[in-house]
Each structure stands twice: as C-alpha cells, then as structure tokens.
The first five atom37 places (N, CA, C, CB, O) and aatype in JSON, in Angstrom:
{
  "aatype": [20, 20, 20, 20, 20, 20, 20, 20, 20, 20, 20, 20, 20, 20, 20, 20, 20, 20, 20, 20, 20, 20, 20, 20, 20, 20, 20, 20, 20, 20, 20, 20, 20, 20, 20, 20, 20, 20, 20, 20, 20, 20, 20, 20, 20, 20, 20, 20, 20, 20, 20, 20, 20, 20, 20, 20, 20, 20, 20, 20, 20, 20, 20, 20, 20, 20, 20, 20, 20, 20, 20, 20, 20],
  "atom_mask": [
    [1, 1, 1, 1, 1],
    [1, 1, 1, 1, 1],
    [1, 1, 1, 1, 1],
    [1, 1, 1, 1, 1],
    [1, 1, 1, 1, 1],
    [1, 1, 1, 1, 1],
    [1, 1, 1, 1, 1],
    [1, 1, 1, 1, 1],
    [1, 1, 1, 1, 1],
    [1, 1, 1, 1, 1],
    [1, 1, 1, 1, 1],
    [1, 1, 1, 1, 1],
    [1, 1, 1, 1, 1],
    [1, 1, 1, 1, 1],
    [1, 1, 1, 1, 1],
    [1, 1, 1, 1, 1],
    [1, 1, 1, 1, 1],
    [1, 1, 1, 1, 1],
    [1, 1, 1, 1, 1],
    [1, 1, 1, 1, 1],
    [1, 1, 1, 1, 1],
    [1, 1, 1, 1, 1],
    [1, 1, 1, 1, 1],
    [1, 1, 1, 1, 1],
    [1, 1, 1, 1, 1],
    [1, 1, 1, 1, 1],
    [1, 1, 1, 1, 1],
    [1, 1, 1, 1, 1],
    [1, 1, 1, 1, 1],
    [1, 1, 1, 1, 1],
    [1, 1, 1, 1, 1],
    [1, 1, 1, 1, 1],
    [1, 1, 1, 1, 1],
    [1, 1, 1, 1, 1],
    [1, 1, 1, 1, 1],
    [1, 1, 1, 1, 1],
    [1, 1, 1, 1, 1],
    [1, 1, 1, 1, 1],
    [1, 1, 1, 1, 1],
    [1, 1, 1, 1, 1],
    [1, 1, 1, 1, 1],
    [1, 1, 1, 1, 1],
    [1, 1, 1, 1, 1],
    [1, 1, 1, 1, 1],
    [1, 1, 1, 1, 1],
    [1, 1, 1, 1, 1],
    [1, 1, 1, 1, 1],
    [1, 1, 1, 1, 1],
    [1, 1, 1, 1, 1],
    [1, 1, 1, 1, 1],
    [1, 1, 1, 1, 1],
    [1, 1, 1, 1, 1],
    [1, 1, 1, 1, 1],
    [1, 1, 1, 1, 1],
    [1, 1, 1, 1, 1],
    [1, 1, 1, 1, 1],
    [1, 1, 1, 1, 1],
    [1, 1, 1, 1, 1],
    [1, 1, 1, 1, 1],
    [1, 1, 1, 1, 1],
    [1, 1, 1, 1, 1],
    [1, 1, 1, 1, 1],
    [1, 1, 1, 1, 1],
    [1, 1, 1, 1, 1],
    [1, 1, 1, 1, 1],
    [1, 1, 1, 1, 1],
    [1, 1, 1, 1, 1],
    [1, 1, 1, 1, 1],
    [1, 1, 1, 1, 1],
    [1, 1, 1, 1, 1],
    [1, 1, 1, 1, 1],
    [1, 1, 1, 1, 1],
    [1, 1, 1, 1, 1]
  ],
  "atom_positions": [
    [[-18.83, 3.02, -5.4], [-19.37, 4.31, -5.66], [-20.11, 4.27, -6.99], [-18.27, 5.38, -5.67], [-19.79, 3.6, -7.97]],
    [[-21.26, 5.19, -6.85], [-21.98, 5.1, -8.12], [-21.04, 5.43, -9.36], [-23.21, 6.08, -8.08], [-20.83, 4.35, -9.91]],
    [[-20.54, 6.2, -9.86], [-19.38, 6.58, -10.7], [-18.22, 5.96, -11.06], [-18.96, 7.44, -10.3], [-17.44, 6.41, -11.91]],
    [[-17.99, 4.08, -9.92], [-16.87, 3.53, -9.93], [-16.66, 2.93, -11.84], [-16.95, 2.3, -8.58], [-17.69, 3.07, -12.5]],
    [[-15.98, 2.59, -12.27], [-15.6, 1.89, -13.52], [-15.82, 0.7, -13.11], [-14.24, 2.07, -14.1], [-15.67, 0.3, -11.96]],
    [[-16.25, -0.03, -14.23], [-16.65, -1.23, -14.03], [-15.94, -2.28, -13.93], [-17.31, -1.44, -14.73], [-16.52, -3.37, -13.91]],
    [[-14.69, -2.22, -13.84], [-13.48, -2.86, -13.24], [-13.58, -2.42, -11.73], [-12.03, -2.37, -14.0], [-13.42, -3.21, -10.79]],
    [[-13.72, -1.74, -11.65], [-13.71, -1.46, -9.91], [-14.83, -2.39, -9.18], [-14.15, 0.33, -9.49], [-14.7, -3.09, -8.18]],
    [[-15.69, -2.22, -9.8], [-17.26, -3.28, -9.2], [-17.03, -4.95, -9.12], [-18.81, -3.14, -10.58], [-17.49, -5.72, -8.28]],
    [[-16.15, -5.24, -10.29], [-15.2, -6.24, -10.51], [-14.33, -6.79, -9.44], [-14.44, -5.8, -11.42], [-14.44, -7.93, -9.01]],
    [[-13.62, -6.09, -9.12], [-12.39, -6.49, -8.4], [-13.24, -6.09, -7.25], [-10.8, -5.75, -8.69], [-13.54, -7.16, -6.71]],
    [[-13.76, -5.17, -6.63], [-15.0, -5.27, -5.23], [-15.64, -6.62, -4.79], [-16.43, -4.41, -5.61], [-15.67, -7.08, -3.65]],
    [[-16.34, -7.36, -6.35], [-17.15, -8.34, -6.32], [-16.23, -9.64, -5.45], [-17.64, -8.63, -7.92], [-16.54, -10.39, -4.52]],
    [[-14.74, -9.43, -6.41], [-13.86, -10.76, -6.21], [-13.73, -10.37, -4.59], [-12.13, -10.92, -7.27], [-14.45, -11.02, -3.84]],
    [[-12.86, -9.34, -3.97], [-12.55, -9.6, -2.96], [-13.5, -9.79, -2.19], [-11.84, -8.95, -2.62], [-13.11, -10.49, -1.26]],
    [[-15.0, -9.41, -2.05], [-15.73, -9.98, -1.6], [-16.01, -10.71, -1.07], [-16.01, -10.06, -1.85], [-16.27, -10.79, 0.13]],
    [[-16.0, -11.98, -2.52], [-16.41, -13.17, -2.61], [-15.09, -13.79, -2.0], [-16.9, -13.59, -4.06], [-15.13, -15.01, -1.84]],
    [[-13.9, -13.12, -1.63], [-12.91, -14.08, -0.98], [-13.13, -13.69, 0.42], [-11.3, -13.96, -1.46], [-12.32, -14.27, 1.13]],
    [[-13.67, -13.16, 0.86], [-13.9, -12.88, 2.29], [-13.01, -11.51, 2.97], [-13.49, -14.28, 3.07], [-12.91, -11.38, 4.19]],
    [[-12.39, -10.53, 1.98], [-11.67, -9.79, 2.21], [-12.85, -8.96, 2.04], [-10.43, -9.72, 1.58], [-13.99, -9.35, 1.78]],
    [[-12.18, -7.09, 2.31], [-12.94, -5.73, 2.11], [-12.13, -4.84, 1.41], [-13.35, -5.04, 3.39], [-10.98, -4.41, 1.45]],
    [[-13.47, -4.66, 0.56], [-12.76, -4.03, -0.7], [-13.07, -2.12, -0.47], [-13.69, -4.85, -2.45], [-14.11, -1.69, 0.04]],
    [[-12.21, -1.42, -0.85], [-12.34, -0.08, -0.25], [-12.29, 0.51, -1.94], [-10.92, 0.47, 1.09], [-11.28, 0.14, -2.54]],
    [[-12.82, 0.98, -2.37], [-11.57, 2.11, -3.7], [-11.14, 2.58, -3.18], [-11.79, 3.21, -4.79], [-11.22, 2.79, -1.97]],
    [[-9.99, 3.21, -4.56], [-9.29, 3.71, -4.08], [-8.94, 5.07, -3.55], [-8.85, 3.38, -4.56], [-7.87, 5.52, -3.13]],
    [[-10.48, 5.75, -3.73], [-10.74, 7.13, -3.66], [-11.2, 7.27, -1.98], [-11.99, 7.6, -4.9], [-10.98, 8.3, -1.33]],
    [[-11.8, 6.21, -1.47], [-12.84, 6.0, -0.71], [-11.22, 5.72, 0.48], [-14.29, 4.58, -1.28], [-11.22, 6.07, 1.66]],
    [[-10.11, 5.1, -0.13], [-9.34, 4.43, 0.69], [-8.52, 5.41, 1.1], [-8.72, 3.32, 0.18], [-8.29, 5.63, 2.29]],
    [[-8.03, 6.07, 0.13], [-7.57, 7.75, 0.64], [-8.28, 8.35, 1.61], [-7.71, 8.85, -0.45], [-7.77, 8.42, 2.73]],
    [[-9.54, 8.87, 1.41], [-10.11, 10.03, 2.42], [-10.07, 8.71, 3.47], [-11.94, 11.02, 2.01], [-9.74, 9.32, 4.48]],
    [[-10.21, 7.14, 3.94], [-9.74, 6.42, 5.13], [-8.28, 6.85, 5.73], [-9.72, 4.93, 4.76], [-8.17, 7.33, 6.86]],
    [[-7.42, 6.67, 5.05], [-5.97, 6.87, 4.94], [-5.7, 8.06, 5.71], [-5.46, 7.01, 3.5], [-5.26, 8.14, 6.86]],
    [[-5.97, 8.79, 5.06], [-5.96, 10.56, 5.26], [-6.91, 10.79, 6.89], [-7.09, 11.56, 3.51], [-6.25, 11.38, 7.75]],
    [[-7.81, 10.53, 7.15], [-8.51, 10.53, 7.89], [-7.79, 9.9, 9.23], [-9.57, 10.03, 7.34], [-7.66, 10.52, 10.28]],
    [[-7.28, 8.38, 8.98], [-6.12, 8.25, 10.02], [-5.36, 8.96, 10.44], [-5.41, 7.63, 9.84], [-5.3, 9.32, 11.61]],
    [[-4.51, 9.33, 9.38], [-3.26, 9.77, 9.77], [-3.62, 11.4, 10.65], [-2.21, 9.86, 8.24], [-3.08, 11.82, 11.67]],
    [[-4.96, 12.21, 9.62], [-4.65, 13.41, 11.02], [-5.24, 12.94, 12.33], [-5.45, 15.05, 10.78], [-4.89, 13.42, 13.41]],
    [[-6.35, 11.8, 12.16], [-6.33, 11.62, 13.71], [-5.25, 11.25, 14.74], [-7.13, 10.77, 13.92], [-5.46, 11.29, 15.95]],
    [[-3.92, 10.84, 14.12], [-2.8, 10.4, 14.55], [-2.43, 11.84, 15.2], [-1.84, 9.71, 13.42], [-2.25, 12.19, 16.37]],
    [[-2.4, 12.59, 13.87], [-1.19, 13.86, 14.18], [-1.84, 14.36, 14.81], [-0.52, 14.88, 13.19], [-1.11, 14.65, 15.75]],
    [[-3.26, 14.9, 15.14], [-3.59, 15.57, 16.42], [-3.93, 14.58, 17.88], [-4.89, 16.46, 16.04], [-4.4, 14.98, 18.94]],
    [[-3.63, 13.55, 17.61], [-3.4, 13.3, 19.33], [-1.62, 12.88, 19.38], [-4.65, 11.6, 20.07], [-1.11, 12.04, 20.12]],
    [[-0.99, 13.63, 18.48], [0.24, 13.57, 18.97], [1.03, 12.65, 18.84], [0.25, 13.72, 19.96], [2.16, 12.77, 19.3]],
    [[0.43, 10.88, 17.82], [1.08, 9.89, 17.2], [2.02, 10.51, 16.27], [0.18, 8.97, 16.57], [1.98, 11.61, 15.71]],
    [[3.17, 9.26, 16.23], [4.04, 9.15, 15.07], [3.03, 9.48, 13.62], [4.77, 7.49, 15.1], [1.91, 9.02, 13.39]],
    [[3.78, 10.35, 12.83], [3.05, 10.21, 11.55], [3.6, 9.08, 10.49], [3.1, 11.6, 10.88], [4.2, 8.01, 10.61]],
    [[3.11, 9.84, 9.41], [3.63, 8.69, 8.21], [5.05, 8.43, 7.51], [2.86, 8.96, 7.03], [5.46, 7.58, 6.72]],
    [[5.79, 9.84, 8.3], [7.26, 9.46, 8.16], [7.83, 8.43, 9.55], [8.18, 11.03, 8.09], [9.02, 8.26, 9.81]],
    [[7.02, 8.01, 10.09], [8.07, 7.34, 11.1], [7.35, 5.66, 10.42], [7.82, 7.87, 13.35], [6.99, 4.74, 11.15]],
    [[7.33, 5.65, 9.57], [6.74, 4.62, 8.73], [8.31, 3.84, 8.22], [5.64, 5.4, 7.32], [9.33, 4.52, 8.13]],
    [[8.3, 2.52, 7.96], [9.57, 2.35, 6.86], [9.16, 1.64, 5.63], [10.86, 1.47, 7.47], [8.07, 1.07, 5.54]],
    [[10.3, 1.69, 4.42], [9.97, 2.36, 3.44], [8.63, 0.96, 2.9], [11.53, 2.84, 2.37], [7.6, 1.02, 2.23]],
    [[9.05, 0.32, 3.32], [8.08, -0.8, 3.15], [6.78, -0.59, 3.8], [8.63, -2.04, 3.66], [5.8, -0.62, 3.06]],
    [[6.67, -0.46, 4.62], [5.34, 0.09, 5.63], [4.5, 0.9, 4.77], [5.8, 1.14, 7.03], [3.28, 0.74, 4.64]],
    [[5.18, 1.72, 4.21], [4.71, 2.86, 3.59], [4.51, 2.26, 1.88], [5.91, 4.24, 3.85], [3.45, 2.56, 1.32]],
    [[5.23, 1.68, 1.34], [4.71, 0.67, -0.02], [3.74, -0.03, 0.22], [5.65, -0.37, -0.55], [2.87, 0.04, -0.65]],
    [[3.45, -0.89, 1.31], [2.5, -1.53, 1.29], [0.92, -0.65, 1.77], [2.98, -2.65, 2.1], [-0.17, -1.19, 1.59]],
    [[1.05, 0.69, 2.35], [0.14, 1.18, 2.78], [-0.42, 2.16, 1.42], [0.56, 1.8, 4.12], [-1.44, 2.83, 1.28]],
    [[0.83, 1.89, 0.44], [0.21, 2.89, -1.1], [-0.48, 2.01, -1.83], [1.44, 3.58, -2.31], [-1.45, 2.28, -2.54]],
    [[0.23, 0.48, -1.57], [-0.28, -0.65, -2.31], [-2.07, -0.65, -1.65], [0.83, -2.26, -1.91], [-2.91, 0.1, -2.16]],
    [[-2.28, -1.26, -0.9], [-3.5, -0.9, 0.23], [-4.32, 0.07, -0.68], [-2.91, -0.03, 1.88], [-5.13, -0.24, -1.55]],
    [[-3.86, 1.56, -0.2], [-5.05, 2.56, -1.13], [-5.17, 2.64, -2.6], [-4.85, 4.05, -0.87], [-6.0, 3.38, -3.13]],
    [[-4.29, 1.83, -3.33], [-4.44, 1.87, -4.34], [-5.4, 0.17, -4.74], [-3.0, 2.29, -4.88], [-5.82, -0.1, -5.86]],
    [[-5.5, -0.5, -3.84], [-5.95, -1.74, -4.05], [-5.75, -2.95, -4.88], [-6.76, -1.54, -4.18], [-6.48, -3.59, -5.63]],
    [[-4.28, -3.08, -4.42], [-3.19, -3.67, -4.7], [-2.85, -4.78, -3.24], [-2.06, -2.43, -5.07], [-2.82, -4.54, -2.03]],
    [[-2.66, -5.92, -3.98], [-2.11, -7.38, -3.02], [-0.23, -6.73, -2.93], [-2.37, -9.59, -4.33], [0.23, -6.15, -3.91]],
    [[0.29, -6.85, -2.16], [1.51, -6.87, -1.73], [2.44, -8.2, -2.43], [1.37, -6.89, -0.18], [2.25, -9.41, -2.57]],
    [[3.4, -7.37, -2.7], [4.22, -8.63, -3.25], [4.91, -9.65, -2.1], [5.48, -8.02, -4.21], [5.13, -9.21, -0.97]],
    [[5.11, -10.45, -2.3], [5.88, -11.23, -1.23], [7.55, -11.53, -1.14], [5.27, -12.51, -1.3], [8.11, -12.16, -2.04]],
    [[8.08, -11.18, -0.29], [10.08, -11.65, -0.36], [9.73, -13.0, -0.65], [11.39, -11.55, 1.42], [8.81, -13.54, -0.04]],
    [[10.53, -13.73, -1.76], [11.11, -15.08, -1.16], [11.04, -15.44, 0.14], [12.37, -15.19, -1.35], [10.58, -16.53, 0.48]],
    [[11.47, -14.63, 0.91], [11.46, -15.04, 2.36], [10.57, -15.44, 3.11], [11.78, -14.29, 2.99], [10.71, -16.27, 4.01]],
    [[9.31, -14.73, 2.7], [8.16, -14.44, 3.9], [7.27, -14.68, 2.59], [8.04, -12.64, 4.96], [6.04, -14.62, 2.65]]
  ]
}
C-alpha cells in the first residue's frame, strides 16, 4: 500500500523473493474478515470452531508472522 512503512515494503520484497505472498497486515484482515462472513452466511463453522492453535497461527498469518514450530513437527 502506498502509505505502507518501509519495513513493510521490506519484508514484502523478502517474501517475494522467497517465492511466498506477502499480504499486510491491514490488507490481510479485510482478506480474513471477508472469509469468515462468507463462511457465516453460507452457514460454515465460524472462527470459534477453530482450535486454539488454528486460530494463533491464523493471527500469526494476518499479522505477517512465520509460525513457530513444536520440537515435534
């Protein structure tokens, strides 16, 4: 966005250049948001039938944030 901070153009550029898509995080909300009521008016699960992780990683996501990883996985 014209208005982004220049850290934002930054971190756009990198994921880019790694072959990922970079959203802000303003831009990733009204996506987000935009899902979810298309969910709730055709009658999908909303964002509480999410678990709690589902839902961390989907704040991580709009905020444009890599997910941490378990030891495990």
């Amino acid at each position: 966005m014209k208005d982004s901070a220049p850290s934002d153009l930054k971190l756009a550029i990198e994921a880019i250049m790694r072959g990922e898509v970079y959203l802000s995080p303003r831009i990733a909300q009204h996506v987000v948001s935009g899902f979810l009521d298309d969910r709730a008016r055709q009658g999908e699960p909303s964002l509480e039938s999410l678990t709690s992780r589902q839902r961390e990683i989907l704040q991580m996501v709009a905020e444009a944030r890599a997910p941490r990883r378990s030891p495990s996985g």
